[in-house]
Structure formats: C-alpha cells, structure tokens
TORZA-270039 format. One line per 10 residues: number of its first residue (from 1); their letters; for each residue x, y, z of N, C-alpha, C, O, CB. Coordinates in nm, 2 decimals. Glycine has a CB too. Example, Ala and Ser with C-alpha at 12.3 -4.5 7.8 and 13.67 -1.06 7.14 Angstrom:
<sites>
1	as	1.32 -0.57 0.78 1.23 -0.45 0.78 1.32 -0.33 0.78 1.42 -0.33 0.85 1.13 -0.45 0.90; 1.28 -0.22 0.71 1.37 -0.11 0.71 1.29 0.00 0.79 1.34 0.11 0.80 1.41 -0.06 0.57;
</sites>
This chain:
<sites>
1	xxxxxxxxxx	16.25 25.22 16.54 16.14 25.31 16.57 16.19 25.45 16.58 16.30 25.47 16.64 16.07 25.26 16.70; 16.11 25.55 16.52 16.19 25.69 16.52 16.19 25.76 16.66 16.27 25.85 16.70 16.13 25.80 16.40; 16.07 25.71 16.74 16.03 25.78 16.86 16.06 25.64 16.98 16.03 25.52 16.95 15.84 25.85 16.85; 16.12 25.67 17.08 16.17 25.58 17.17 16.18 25.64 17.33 16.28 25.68 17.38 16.30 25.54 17.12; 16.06 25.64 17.37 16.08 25.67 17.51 16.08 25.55 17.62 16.00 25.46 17.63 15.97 25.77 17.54; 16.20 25.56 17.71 16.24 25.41 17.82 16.21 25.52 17.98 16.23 25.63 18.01 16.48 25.31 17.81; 16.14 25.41 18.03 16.09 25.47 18.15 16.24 25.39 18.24 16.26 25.27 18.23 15.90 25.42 18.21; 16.31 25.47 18.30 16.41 25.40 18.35 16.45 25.37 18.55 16.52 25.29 18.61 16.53 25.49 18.27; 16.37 25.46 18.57 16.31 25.46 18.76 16.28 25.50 18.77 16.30 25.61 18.72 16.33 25.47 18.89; 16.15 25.45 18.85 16.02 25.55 18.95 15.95 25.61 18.79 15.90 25.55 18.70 16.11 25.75 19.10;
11	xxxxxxxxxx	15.98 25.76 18.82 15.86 25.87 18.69 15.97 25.93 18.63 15.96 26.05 18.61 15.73 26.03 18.76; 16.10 25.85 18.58 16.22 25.92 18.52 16.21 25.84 18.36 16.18 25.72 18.37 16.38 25.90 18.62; 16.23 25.90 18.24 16.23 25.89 18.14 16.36 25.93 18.08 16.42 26.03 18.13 16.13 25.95 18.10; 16.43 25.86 17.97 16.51 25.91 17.83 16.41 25.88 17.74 16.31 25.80 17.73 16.67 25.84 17.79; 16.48 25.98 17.65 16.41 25.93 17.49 16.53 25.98 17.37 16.62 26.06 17.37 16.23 26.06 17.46; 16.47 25.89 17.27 16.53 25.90 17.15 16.44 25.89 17.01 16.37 25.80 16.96 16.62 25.80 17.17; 16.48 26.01 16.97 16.36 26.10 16.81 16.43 26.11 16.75 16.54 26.16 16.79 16.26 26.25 16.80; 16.41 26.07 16.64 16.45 26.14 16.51 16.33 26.19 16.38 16.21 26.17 16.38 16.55 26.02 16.45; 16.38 26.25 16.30 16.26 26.27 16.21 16.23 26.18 16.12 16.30 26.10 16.07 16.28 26.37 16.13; 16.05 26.18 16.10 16.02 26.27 16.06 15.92 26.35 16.21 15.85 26.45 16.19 15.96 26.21 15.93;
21	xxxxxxxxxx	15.94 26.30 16.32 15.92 26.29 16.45 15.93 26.40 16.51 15.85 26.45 16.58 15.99 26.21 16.51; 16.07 26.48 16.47 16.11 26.58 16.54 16.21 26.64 16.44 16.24 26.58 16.34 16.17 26.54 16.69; 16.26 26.77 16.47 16.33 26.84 16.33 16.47 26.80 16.34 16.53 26.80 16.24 16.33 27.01 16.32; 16.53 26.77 16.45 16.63 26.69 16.40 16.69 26.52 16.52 16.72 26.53 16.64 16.75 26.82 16.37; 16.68 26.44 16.48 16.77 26.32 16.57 16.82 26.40 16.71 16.90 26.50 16.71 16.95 26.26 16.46; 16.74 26.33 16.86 16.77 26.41 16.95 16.76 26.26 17.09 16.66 26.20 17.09 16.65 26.56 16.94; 16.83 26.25 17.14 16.83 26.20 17.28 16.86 26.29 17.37 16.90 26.40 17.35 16.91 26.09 17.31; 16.83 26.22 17.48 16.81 26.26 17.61 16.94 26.28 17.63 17.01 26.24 17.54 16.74 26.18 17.71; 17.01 26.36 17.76 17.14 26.34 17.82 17.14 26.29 17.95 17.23 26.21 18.00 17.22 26.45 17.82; 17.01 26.34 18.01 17.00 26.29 18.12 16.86 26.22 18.16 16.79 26.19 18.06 17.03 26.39 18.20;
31	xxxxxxxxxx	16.81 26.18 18.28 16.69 26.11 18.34 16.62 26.20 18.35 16.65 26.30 18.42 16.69 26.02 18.47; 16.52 26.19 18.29 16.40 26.32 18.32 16.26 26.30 18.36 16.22 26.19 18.34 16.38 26.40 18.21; 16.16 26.41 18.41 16.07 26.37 18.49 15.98 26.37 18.39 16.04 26.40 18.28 16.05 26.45 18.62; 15.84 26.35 18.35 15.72 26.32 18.25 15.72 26.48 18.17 15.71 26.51 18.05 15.55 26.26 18.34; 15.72 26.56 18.28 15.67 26.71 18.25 15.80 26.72 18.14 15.80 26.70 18.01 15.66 26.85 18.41; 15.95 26.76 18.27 16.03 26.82 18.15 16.08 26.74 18.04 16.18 26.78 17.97 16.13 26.87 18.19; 16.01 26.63 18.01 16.05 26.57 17.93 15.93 26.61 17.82 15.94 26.65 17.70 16.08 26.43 17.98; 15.86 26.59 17.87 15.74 26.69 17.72 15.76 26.82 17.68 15.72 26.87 17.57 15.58 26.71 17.76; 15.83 26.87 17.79 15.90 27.02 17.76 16.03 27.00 17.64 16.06 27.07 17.54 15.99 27.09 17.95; 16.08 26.90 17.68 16.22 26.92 17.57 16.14 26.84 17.39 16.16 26.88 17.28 16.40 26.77 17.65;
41	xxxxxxxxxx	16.06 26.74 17.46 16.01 26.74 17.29 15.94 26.80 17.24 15.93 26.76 17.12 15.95 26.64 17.23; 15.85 26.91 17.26 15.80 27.01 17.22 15.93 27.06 17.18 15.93 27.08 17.05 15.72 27.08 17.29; 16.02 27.10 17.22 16.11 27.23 17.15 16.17 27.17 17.02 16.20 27.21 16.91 16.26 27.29 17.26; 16.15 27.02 17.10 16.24 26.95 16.92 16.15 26.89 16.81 16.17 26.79 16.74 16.38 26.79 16.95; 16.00 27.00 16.84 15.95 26.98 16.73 15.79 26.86 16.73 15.68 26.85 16.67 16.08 26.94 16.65; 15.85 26.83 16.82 15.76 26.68 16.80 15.61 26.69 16.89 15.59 26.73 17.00 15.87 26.53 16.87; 15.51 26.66 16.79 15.36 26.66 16.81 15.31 26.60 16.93 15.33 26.49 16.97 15.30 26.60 16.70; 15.25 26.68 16.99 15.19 26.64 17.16 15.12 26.52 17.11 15.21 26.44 17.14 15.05 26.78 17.25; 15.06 26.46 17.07 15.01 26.31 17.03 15.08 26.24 17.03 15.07 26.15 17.10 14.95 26.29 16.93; 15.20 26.26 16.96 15.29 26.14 16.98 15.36 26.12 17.10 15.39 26.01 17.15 15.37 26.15 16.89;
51	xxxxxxxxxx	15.40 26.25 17.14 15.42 26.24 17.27 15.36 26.16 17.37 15.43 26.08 17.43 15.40 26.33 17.31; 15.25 26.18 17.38 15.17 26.12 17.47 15.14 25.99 17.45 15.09 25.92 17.54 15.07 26.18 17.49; 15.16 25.94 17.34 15.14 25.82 17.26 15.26 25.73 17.32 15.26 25.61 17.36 15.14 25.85 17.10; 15.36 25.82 17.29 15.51 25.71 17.34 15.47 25.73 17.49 15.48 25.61 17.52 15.71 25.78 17.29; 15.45 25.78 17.57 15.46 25.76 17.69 15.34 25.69 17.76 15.36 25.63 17.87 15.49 25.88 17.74; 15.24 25.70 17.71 15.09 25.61 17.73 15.18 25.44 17.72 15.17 25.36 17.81 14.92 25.66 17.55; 15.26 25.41 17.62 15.30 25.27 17.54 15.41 25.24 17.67 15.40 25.12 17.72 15.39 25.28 17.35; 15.50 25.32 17.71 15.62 25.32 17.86 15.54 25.28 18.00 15.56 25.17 18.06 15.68 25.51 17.91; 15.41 25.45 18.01 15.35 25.39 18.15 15.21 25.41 18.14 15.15 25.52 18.18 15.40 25.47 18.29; 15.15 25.33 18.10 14.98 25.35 18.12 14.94 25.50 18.19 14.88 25.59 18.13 14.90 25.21 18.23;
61	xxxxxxxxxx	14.99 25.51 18.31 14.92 25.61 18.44 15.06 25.74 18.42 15.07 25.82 18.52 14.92 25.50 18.66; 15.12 25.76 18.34 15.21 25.85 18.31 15.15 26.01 18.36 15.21 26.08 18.44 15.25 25.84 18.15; 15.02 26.06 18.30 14.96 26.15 18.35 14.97 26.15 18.48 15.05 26.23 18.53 14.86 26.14 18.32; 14.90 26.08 18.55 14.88 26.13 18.69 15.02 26.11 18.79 15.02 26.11 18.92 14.76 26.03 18.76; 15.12 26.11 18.72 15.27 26.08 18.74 15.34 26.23 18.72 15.46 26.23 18.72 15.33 25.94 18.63; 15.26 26.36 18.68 15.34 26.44 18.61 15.34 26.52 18.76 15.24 26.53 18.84 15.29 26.50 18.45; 15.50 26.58 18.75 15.52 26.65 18.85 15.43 26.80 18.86 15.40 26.85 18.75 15.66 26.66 18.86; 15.41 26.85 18.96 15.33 26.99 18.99 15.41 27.10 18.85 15.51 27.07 18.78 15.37 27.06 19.19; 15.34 27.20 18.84 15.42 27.32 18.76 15.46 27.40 18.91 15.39 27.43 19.00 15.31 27.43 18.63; 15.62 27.42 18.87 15.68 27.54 19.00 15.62 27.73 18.95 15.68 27.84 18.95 15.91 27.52 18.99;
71	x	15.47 27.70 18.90 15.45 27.88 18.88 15.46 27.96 18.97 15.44 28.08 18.95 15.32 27.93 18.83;
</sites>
C-alpha cells in the first residue's frame, strides 16, 4: 500500500507514502500527534482526502483527537 498510517499510542501516529501519493517516498522519524502529522503530509505533497482517508481507516474519531492550534 503506497499510503500507510499506524496509530502507535494514545493520538500518536507514523506514516509511510510513497508516490503516486506524495512527491517523493517519505516516513515518519518520529511519533506524531494527528495535527502535525497532516502538517508533514501536506508538505510532502499528498492530498487532504487521502489524508484523512488513511487516518479515518487507523482511528474512526481521529478528528476530535486533533490537538488545539498553539496561534
């Protein structure tokens, strides 16, 4: 599967993309929270639908799991 997101504790996520998904083959390095983890696949390209798609398939309630914005 090119898109691979593992919910690994609590609201912490890795993922693993490759294209045609994202512009280039990209994992995680570290455990990340729902938000900045939609923050890093946007930069690497990859379409808010799918996004949300892989993470809807991880945690049903992922939304209401997303940490505050620090504005």
């Amino acid at each position: 599967m090119p898109f691979t997101v593992r919910k690994v504790e609590n609201d912490l996520y890795t993922v693993t993309v490759t294209p045609p998904h994202s512009k280039n083959p990209w994992s995680t390095t570290e455990r990340l929270s729902g938000r900045r983890l939609i923050e890093e696949l946007k930069k690497q390209g990859c379409h808010p639908i799918d996004i949300a798609d892989a993470l809807s398939e991880v945690d049903p309630n992922w939304v209401s799991k997303l940490a505050p914005l620090n504005d």
